[in-house]
N, C-alpha and C positions, 0 to 999 in steps of 0.2 A: 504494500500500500504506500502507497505517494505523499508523503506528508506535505503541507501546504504553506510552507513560513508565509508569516506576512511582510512584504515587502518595506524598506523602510523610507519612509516619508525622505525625499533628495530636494524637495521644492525650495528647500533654503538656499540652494545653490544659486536658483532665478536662471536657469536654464544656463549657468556657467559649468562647463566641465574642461581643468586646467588640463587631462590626460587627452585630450582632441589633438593638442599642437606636438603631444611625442609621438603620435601614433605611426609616421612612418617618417626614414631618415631624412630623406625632399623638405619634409616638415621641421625636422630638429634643425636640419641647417639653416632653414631659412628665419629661423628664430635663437640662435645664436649669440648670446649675450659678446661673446671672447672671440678672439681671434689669435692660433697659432701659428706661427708662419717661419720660416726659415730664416727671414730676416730678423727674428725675434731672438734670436739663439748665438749664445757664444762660446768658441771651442777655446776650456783651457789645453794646453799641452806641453809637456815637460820635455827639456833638450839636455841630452847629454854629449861630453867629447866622443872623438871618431868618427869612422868614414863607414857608410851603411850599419850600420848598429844601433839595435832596438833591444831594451830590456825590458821585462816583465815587469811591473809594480803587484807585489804576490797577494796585497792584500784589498786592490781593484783588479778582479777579472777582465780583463778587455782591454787595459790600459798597458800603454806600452812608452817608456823615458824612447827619445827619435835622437840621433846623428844629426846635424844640422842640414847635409842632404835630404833625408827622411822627413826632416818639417820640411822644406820645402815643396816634397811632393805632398806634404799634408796638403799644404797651403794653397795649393791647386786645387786640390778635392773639394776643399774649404769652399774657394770658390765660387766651383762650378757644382757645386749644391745651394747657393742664396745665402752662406752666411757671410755676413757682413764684417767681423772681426775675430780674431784669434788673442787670446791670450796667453801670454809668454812666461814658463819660470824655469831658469836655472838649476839643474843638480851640476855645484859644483864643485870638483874634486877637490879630496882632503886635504891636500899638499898645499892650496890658495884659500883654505881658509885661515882666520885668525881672529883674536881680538877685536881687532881695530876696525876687520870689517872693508878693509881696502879692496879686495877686490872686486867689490861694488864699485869703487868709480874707474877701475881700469876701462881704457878706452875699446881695448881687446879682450877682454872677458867675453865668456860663452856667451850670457847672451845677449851683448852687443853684435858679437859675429854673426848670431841667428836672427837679430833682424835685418840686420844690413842685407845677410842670403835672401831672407824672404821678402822685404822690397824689391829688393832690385829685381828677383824671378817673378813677385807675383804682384804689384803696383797697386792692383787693385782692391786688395782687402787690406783692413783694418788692422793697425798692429797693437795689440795693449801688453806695454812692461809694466810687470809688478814693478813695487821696488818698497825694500823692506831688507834688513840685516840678513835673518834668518838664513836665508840661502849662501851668506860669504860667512856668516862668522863661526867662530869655535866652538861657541857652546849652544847654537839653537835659538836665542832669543832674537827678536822682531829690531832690539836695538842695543848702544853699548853698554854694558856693564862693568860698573866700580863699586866694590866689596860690597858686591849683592845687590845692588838698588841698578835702577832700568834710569838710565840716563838719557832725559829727551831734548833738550836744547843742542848737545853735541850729538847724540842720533840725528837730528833735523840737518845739522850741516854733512852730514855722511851723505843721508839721501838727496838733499839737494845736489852734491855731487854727483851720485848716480845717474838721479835724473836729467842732466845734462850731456854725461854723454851718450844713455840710449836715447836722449830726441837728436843727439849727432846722429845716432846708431840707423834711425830711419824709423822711431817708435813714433802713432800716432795721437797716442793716447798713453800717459803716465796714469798709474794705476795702485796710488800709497797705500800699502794693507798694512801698516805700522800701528795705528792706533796714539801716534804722538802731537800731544799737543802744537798746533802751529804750525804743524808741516806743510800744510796745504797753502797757505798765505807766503812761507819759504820759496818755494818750489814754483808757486805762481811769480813772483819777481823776478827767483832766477830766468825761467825761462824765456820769459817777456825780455830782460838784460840781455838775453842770448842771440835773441832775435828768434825767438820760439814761440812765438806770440799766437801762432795758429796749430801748436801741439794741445789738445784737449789734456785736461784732468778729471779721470773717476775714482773718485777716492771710497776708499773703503770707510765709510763715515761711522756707518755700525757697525761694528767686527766684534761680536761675542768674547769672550773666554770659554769655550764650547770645546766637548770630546769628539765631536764630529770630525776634526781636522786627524785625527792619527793618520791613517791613510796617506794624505798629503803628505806630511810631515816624514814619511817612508821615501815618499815619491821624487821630494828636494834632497831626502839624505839632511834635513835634520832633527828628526826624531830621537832619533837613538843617543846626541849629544844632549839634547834638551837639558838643562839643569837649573831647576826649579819650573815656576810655574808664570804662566803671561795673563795672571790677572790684577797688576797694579795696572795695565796700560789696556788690556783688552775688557771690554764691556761685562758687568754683571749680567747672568742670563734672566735674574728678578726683574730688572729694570726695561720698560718703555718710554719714559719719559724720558730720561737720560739719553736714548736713540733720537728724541728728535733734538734735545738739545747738539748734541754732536751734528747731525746732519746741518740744523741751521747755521752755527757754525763755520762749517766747512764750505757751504753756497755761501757765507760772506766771508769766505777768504779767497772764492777765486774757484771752488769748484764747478764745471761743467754739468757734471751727473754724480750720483753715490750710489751707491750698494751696501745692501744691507748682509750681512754673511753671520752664520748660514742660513740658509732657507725654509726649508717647510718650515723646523721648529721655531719659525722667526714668521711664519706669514700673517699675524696681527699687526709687526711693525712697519713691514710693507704697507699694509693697508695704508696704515697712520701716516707714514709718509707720504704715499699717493694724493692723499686727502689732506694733506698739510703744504704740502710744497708743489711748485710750478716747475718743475724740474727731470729731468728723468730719473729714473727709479729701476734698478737694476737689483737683481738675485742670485746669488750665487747657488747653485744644487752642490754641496761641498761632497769632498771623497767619502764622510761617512754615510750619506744621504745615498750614493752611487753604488758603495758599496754593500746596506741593507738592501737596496731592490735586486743587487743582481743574487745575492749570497740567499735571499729569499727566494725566489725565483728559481734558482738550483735548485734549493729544497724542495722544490713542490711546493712553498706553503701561498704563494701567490702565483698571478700570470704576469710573469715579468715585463711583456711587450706595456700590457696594459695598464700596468705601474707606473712603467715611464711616461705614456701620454698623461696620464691621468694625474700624475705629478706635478708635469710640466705645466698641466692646464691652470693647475690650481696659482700658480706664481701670476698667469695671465691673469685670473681673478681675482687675486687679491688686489692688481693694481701696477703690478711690474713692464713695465716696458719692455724690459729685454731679461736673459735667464744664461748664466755663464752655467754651462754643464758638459757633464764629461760624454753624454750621448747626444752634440751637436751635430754632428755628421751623419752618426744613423737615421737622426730624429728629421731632420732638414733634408736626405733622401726620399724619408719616408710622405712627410707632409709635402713634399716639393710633385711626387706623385710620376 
């Protein structure tokens, strides 16, 4: 026997049914709040010394440190998929680091040589140098250190070095992930002095003290020196208001754009930024963010492919412009279609 529920009264709707505009794909697109696009995407990649030579980073699958030929041919790839810029970090060998951090302003450091290779081969895309200690000095930290304290007035004059000669180097975009007071208003002079006037700055305005980063810090080679911890200079992960103080900040000292690092677990301040400032508004997907979806995704315990978009979507929704991530290239294939 057929039991007879009774239906339940829907008239409060007023003949609105929100499930009408999902009912088939024709329709979700054409109702589309976001927009992903390959323009939206930016490839970091890691350069090491040698000729054809690519290493493994063990603890991102997929990712591989490039031979300055080897970015090259990234940089073609790059491209000729729609992304618009590359971002550049150094692993560089033990023997040229040090204290002091000097190898950051050599004129012939690694990678000054790789962007110089990659303008001159590929003109067309976007070059962004970090610039930060971390990658030249002894012990890991972002900047110098005297008996134990993070030194940021003489860290600002190191990076300002730097930064002058990768915009010799052919960088289009300096890219401070320091976290030090000033540097940006530094760094903006210097270059303007240099006749740099039309090398852009994206400063890393919100940079966490976040576990996310291990990976990375694998990937530059400096991890493993680290000694102590980068949270007198890098951001409490409590704090949002303190992100937009930094961001304002940083736009009145000369920044172009900022970025907020790292991502998802950062996308309320994205938000906040979008909706505070007239500016671009960039995300970083950091190595540990890259490295749960893929190490998940082997698991079985998610669908990897669909992680990645779905990830990526959400930085477009909070409010980001642009999304620096380590699957720029697959992802700007795949949406480029």
């Amino acid at each position: 026997m057929t039991q007879n529920w009774p239906r339940h009264d829907m008239s409060f709707l007023g003949g609105r049914r929100l499930r009408r505009l999902r009912q088939a794909e024709w329709s979700r697109a054409m109702v589309r709040e976001t927009e992903l696009l390959p323009r939206d995407l930016i490839w970091p990649l890691f350069v090491i010394e040698g000729q054809n030579e690519k290493t493994q980073i063990k603890t991102m699958p997929g990712v591989e440190r490039l031979s300055i030929d080897l970015m090259v041919e990234a940089a073609r790839q790059a491209r000729d998929a729609g992304i618009p810029a590359l971002a550049i970090f150094p692993n560089t060998p033990d023997h040229l680091r040090s204290e002091s951090a000097s190898e950051a302003y050599n004129p012939d450091n690694l990678m000054c040589r790789a962007l110089s290779a990659i303008k001159s081969a590929v003109p067309e895309i976007g070059l962004i140098a970090d610039v930060a200690l971390d990658e030249y000095s002894s012990d890991g930290q972002d900047g110098l250190v005297r008996d134990g304290e993070i030194l940021n007035d003489e860290t600002v004059e190191v990076m300002v070095r730097s930064a002058l000669v990768q915009a010799s180097s052919g960088a289009d975009i300096i890219a401070p992930s320091d976290m030090m007071d000033g540097r940006v208003a530094a760094i903006r002079a210097a270059l303007d002095a240099g006749g740099f006037e039309h090398v852009q700055i994206m400063s890393y305005a919100a940079k966490y003290a976040s576990c996310f980063y291990g990976p990375f810090r694998e990937a530059v080679g400096s991890g493993s020196r680290l000694k102590g911890d980068k949270r007198t200079y890098q951001m409490d992960y409590a704090n949002s208001d303190e992100a937009l103080r930094e961001i304002e900040q940083d736009i009145a000292e000369g920044a172009d754009s900022v970025m907020i690092k790292p991502g998802l677990p950062y996308l309320d301040v994205v938000r906040r930024a979008a909706d505070t400032f007239n500016v671009p508004i960039y995300a970083y997907q950091v190595s540990g963010e890259y490295a749960m979806i893929e190490m998940a995704g082997a698991a079985g315990a998610i669908n990897r492919d669909a992680a990645v978009l779905e990830s990526l979507w959400a930085f477009k929704r909070a409010g980001a412009d642009g999304v620096l991530t380590y699957y720029a290239l697959e992802m700007a294939r795949k949406l480029g279609g």
